[in-house]
N, C-alpha and C positions, 0 to 999 in steps of 0.2 A: 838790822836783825829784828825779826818780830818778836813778841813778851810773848812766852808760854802762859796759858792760859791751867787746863788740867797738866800736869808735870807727867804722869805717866800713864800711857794707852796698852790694855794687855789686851789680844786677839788672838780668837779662835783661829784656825788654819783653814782647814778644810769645809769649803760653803761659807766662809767668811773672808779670810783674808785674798786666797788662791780663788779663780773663777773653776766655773766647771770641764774645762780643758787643762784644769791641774796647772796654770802659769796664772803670775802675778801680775796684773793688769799696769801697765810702762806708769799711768800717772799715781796709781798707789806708789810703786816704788819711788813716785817723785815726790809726792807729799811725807810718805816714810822719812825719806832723806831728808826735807827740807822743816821736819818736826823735831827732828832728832839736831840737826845743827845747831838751831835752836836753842837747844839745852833738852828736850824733852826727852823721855825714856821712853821704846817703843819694847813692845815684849811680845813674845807669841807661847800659849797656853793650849794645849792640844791632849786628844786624846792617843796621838802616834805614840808611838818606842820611841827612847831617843836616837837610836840608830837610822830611823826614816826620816826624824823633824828632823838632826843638824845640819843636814847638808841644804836645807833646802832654806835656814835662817840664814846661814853661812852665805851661800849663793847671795840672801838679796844682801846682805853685807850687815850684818846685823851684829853688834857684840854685846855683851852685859848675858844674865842668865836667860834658859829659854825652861820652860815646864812640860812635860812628857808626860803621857801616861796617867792622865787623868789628874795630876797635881802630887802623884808617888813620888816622881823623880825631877831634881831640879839640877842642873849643868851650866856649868862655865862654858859659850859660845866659842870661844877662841880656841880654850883647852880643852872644853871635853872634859873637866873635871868634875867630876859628879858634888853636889852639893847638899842632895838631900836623896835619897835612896827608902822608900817604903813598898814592902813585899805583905802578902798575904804569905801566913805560915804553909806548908805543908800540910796541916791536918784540917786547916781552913779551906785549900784551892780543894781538897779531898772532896770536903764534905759540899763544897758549892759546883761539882763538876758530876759527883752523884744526884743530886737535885736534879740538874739539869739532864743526866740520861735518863734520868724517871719519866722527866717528859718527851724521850723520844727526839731530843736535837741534838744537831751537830754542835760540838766543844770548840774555839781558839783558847791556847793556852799560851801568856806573855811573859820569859823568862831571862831576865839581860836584854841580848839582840836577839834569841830566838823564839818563832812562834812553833808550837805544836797543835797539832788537828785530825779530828778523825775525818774530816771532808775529803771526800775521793780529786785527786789532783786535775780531775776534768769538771770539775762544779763550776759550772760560768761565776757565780757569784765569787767564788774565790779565788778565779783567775784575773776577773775584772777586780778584788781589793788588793792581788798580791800587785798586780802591775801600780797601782794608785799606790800605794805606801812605800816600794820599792823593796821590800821584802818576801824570801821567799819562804815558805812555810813548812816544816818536817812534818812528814805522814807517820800518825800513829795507829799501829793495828791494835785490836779490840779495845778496852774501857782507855779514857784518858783516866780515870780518875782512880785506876791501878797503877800508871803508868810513873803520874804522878808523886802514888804511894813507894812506886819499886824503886823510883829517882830521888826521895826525897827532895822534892822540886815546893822551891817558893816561887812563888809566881807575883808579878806585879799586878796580872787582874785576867779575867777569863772570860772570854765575850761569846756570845753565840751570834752567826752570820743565819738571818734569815731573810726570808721574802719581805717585801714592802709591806702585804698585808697582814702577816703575821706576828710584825711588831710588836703590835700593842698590846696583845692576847697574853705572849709569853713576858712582857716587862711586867704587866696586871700580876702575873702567877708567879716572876719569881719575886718582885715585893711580897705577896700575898708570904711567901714560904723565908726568905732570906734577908726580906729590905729592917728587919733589927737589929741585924748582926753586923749585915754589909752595904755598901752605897750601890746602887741600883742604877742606870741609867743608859740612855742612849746616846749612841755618839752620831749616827748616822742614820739614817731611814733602814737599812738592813741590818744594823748592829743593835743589840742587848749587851751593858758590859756589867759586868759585876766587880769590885774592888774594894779596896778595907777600907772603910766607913769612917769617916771625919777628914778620907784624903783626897780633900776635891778640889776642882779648880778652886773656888771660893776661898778656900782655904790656903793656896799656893798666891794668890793675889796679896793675900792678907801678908803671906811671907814676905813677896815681892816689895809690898811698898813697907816693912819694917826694914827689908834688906837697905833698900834705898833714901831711908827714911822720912820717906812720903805718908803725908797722912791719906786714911782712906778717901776722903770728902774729895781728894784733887786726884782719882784716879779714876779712868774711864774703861771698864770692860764691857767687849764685844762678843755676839756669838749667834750660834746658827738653831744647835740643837740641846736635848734636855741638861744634857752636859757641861752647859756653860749657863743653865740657870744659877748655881750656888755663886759665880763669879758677876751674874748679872745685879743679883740682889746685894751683895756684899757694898761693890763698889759706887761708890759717889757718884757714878754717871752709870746706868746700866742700858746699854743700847742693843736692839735685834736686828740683825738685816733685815731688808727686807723679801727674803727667800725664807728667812727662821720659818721653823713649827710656830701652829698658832700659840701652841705652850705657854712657850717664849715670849713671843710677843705682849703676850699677856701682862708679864710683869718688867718689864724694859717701858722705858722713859721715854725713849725714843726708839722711831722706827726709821733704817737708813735706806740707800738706795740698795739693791741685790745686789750678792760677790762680781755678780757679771757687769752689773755695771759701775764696780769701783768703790764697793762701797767705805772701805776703809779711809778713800783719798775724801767724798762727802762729809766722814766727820773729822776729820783732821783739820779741814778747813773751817768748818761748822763748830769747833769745838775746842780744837788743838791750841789754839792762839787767840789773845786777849783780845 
């Protein structure tokens, strides 16, 4: 049996772990397994619900906790037993869902398992995320950010789905207006998310290796986009694929092979073992 070398690997999902046909490349799953027998600790850290990620840690066979939701929500793999649970208040999702109608775009709102949206049910873009996360989306008519107020709704984070190039323009504007109060960031090339502030991946790492009690220096976190910067710089190994934003890359240690071509299985063997 091989000597683990870093004791615990946490990875992004999506543009990192999974290739861009949404499946998990056969020798990731092999190096997964043969890291984990091992002794080592594998984890996935995402910005999905937990109702999109479990089943798909579950599938590759995965137990111990998995992180949701930008580092909000943390759950027992097996059980489904929630273990850490953080919401944006109600007068919080209010006031960061009016911001954003000021600027004229469309609202996601992330509530439990369900999302709310003013996007018309024929938006390519959110017909191509609902199929990608497995979730489907409730239509809401006029303000979300009444809707909000009429539901008394805490929300675990509120994202806006836009075009590629539009990106960057509205992450600029809603730092410029909200990034004191609340964590800012992107998860994807089309996503803007907004969430309560100090609950990030980087943060959920830090949980992770107390939970397990690993010290930071022996853990290794992966990632794609702006969203898994706070996890890249935290962690003793901070790696980017190599498909990451140049961001990214910027501050990671190392740069790996792209999700498509395995990149997880690259630093496992690179990394994983002494």
């Amino acid at each position: 049996m091989k000597e683990i070398n870093y004791k615990l690997i946490v990875s992004d999902f999506d543009g990192t772990l999974i290739d861009d046909n949404q499946r998990i490349p056969q020798k990731v799953i092999e190096a997964i397994n043969e890291y984990v027998e091992c002794g080592g600790i594998f984890a996935v850290c995402t910005g999905r619900m937990l109702c999109s990620i479990l089943p798909r840690v579950r599938e590759l066979g995965l137990k111990g906790l998995v992180i949701a939701n930008q580092g909000c929500v943390i759950a027992d793999i097996e059980s489904g037993e929630i273990i850490k649970d953080i919401s944006l208040d109600c007068s919080d999702a209010f006031e960061i869902c009016r911001n954003i109608e000021e600027l004229g775009r469309y609202i996601n709102i992330y509530c439990g398992d369900k999302i709310y949206t003013d996007i018309p049910k024929d938006n390519d873009y959110l017909q191509v995320y609902e199929r990608i996360i497995g979730v489907q989306t409730t239509f809401v008519e006029g303000k979300i950010s009444q809707f909000v107020l009429n539901n008394s709704l805490d929300c675990h984070k509120v994202s806006c789905l836009v075009a590629p190039n539009e990106r960057n323009e509205l992450y600029s504007e809603l730092i410029n207006r909200l990034g004191s109060r609340f964590d800012i960031t992107c998860s994807a090339k089309v996503l803007v998310e907004v969430s309560p502030i100090n609950e990030t991946k980087g943060e959920a790492v830090k949980f992770l290796c107390k939970h397990f009690n690993i010290g930071i220096e022996h853990c290794i976190a992966v990632g794609d986009n702006l969203n898994d910067l706070s996890m890249i710089k935290v962690a003793g190994l901070g790696i980017a694929v190599g498909n990451a934003d140049e961001q990214l890359k910027e501050h990671a240690r190392f740069i790996s092979d792209t999700n498509n071509d395995g990149a997880i299985a690259q630093i496992i063997k690179k990394y994983g073992f002494a």
